[in-house]
N, C-alpha and C positions, 0 to 999 in steps of 0.2 A: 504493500500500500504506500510505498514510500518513507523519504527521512523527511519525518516534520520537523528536525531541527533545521535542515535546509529550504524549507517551505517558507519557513517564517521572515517574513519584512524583512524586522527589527526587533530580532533575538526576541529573550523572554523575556518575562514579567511584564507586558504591556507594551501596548505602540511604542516605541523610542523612533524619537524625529529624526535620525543618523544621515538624512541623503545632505550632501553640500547645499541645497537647495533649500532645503527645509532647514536648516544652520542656522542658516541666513537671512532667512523671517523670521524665524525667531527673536534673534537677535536686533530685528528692525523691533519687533513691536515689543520687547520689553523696554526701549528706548520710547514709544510709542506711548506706553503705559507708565512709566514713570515721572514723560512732561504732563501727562493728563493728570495721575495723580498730586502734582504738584499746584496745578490749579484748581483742583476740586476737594481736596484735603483725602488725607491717606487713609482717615476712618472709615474710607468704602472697601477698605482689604480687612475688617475687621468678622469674628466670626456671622456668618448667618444674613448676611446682606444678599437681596433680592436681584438680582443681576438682570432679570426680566423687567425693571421698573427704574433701571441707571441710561441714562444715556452715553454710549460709548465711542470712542474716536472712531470714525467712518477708514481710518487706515487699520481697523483692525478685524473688518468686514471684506467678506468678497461681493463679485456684484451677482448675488444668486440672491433671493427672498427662500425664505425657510420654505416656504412651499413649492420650488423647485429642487431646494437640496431633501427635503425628504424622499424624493424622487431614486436619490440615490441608491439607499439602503435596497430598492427591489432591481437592482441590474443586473444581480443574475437570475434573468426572468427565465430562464429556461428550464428552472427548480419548478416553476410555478405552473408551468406548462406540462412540462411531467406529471406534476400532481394532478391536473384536470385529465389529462390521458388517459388517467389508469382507473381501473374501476373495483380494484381495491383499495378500502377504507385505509387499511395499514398502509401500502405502499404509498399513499395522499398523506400520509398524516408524516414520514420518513419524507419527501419531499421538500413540503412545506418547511416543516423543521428545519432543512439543510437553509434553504430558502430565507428563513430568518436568522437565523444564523452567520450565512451569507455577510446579511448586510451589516451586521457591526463591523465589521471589518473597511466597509465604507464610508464610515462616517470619522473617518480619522483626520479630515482635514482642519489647518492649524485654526484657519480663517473663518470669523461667524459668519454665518448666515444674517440678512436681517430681519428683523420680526417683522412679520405682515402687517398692513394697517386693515384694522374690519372690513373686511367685505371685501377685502381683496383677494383676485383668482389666480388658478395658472391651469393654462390649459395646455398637453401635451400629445406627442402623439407617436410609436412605437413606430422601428420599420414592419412589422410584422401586422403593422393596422391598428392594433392595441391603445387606446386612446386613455388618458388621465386627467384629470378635473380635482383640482384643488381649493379647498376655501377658507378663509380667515372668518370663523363664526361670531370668537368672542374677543374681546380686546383684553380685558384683566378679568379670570384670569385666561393669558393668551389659550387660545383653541383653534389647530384648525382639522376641517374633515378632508379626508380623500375618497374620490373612487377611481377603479381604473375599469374599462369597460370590454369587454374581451368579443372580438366579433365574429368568431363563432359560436360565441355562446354557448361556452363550456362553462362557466363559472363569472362571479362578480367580487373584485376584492373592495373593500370599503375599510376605513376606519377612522378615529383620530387620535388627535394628539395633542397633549396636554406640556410645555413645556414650563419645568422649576429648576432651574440653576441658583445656586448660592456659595457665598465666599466660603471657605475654611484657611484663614491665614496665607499658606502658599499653594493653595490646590483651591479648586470650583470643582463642588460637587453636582453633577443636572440627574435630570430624568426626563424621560419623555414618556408621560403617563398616558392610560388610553390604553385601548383593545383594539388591535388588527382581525379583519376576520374576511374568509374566502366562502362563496355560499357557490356550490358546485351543483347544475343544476340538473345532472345526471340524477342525482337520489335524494334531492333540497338537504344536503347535509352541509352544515357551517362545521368551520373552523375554527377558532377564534384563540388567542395569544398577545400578551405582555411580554414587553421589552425590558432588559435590566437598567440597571444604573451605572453611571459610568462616575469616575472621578479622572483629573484631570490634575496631576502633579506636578510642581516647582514651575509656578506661573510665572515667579517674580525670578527663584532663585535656582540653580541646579538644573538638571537635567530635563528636560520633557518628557511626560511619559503619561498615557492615556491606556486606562486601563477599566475596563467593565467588568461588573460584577454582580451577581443575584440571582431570580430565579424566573423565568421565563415557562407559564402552565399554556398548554395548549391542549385545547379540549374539543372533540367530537364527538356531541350529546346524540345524539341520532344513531350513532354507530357504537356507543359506550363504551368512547376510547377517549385516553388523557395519557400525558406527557410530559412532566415536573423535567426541566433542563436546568440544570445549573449549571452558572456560570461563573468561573476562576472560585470555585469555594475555598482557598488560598486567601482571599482577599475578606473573608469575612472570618477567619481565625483571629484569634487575639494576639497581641506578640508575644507573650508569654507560650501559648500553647504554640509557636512556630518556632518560636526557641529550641520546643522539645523533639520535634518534628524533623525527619530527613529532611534535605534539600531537595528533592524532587521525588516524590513517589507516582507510582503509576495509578491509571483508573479511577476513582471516587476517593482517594485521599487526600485530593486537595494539588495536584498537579496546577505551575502555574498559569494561568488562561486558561485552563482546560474546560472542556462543555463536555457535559453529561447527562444521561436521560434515558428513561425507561418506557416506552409506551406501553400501559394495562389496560386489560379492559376490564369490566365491570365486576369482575368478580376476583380482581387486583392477579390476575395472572401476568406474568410478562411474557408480552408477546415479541418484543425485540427491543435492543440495545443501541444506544449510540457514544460515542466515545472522538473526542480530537479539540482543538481549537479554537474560539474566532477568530483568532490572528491567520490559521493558515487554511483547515480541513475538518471534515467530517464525516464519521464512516459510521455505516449504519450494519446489522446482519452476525451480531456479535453473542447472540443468544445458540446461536448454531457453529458458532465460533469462525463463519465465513465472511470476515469483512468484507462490506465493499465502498468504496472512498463514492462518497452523494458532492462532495464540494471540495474545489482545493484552489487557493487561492493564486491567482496571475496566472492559472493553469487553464481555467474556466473562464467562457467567452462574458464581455459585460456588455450592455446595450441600454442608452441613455434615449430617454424621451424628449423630440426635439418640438419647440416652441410650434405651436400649430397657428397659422395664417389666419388673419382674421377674428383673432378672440378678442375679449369682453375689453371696454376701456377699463374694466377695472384689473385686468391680465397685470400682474407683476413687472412683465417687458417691459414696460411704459412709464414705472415708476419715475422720477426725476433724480433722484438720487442714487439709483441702481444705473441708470444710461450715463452719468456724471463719473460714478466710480470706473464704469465699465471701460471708457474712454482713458481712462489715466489709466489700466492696465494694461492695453494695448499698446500704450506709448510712454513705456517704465522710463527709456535715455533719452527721452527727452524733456530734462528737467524744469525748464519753465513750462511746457504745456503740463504735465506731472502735477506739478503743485497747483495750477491751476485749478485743474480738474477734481483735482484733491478737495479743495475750497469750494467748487463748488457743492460738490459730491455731501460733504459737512454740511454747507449752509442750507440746500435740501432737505438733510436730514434730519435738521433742526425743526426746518418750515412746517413737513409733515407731520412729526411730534408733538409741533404746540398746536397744530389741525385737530390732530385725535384728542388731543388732551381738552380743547376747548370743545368738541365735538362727545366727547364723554361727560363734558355736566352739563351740555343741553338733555344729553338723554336723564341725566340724573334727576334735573331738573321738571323737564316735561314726567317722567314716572312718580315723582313727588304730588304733583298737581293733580296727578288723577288716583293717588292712595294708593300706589303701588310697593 
């Protein structure tokens, strides 16, 4: 099945930034962060601060809205595609799994995404025809939903997501709260799965290192199957019990990154096992002792949903501060258009913030008046 040690990016213990490339942003935005910090006062690096409700330097954003990069996490659709193929319950549910799985591994880049303002879309569309529809529900707290719409009409994925980031001294912990769920319309059986937590280490100081961790339950009620995954259980041991603990053990000991999971059905039998990575793979077929590797990373083909012609004015494309940044990416050496662009990209981003913001106590206000 392969050496997962040679699979892996950026070695163990979680994403490590190591490429020259990534050095080098880094390095730019802790320069980034520490003149912001020094205008804004440094209490915003103090425990527990809401990072959803800060305004942050537009150099420390890409030019994607959160509802394009969510997009990301499903590029290896062809997990997802297998799962609708097969018309066994178990083979869909090992699928899937790999499928989400998958996408942690895509969500590693260093640069935010920006938050969507209400009611704002993105609409997508798959070489395969596959189309996707995204929307900004709520403003605080942020929500948005997804669907992706499959045009043969195998199945429909939908779900949303709830985003909570918060400071811890030299780390930001998030989560992107929410249920994913595939309703497959071969047998109307749904799917449905949470995502873990991620922490994101030595912001200010040391090394980078992005590392997930928890437990991810996927459940098919219909067919009375479920699938408890955990994720690097390494990471939620105490230091003391890692003290006690080898340096790497195999299978459900706590291996680091490692995903783990059981699918049983209803009467808690196991019906298969899976065992490997986010960072790199994932092999399913372990209960018969016949691995077979479902996911391996940069091995397996990825396919991004492109901006579909003619969406909504409220489509993300459009934003002013997303086309401001977008422009100064494209034109890094050349430093006065750069800052430029930069400036304006910021002043934007300002503009639109005190939009919503002033736009949030008329609604406050109108739902007062009428006793809501």
């Amino acid at each position: 099945m392969g050496d997962e040690e040679e699979e892996r990016p950026s070695g163990s213990g979680g994403y490590r930034y190591n490429k020259p490339e990534e050095r080098q942003l880094l390095e730019r935005q802790k320069k980034v962060i520490w003149t912001w910090l020094k205008k804004v006062g440094r209490n915003l690096i103090s425990e527990g601060v809401n990072l959803t409700k800060v305004s942050l330097p537009v150099e420390l954003f890409e030019s994607k809205s959160f509802l394009e990069r969510v997009c990301d996490s499903w590029s290896y659709l062809d997990l997802l595609e297998r799962a609708a193929d097969s018309p066994d319950p178990v083979e869909r549910m090992r699928c899937l799994i790999a499928f989400a799985v998958s996408g942690l591994s895509l969500q590693v880049n260093p640069n935010k995404p920006f938050n969507p303002i209400l009611g704002e879309t993105y609409q997508g569309e798959y070489g395969n025809g596959m189309r996707v529809f995204c929307e900004q529900v709520s403003h605080h707290p942020p929500v948005s939903c997804w669907e992706v719409v499959d045009p043969k009409e195998r199945f429909r994925f939908t779900g949303t997501g709830h985003i909570t980031a918060t400071t811890r001294a030299n780390s930001v912990r998030a989560c992107q709260k929410g249920d994913s769920s595939v309703l497959f319309y071969s047998d109307g059986a749904v799917v449905s799965w949470n995502l873990p937590g991620l922490i994101l280490k030595n912001v200010m100081f040391g090394e980078r290192v992005l590392k997930y961790s928890g437990e991810m339950m996927f459940r098919d009620d219909k067919n009375g199957l479920e699938c408890l995954v955990k994720v690097d259980p390494s990471e939620e041991k105490s230091m003391f019990s890692r003290m006690l603990s080898s340096k790497k053990k195999a299978s459900i000991t706590g291996a680091l990154d490692e995903v783990f999971g059981e699918i049983k059905n209803e009467a808690g039998e196991v019906l298969d096992r899976c065992e490997g990575s986010w960072l790199s793979h994932l092999d399913w077929g372990l209960v018969k002792g016949e691995g077979e590797r479902y996911w391996t990373r940069n091995r397996s083909s990825c396919v991004y949903p492109r901006p579909q012609t003619g969406s909504l004015d409220s489509d993300c494309s459009l934003r002013i501060d997303l086309r401001a940044l977008r422009r100064a990416e494209v034109n890094p050496e050349d430093a006065d258009l750069y800052s430029k662009c930069i400036l304006e990209a910021q002043e934007n981003k300002v503009k639109l913030e005190e939009i919503q913001r002033a736009d949030a106590k008329l609604r406050k206000k109108g739902l007062a008046a009428i006793g809501e």
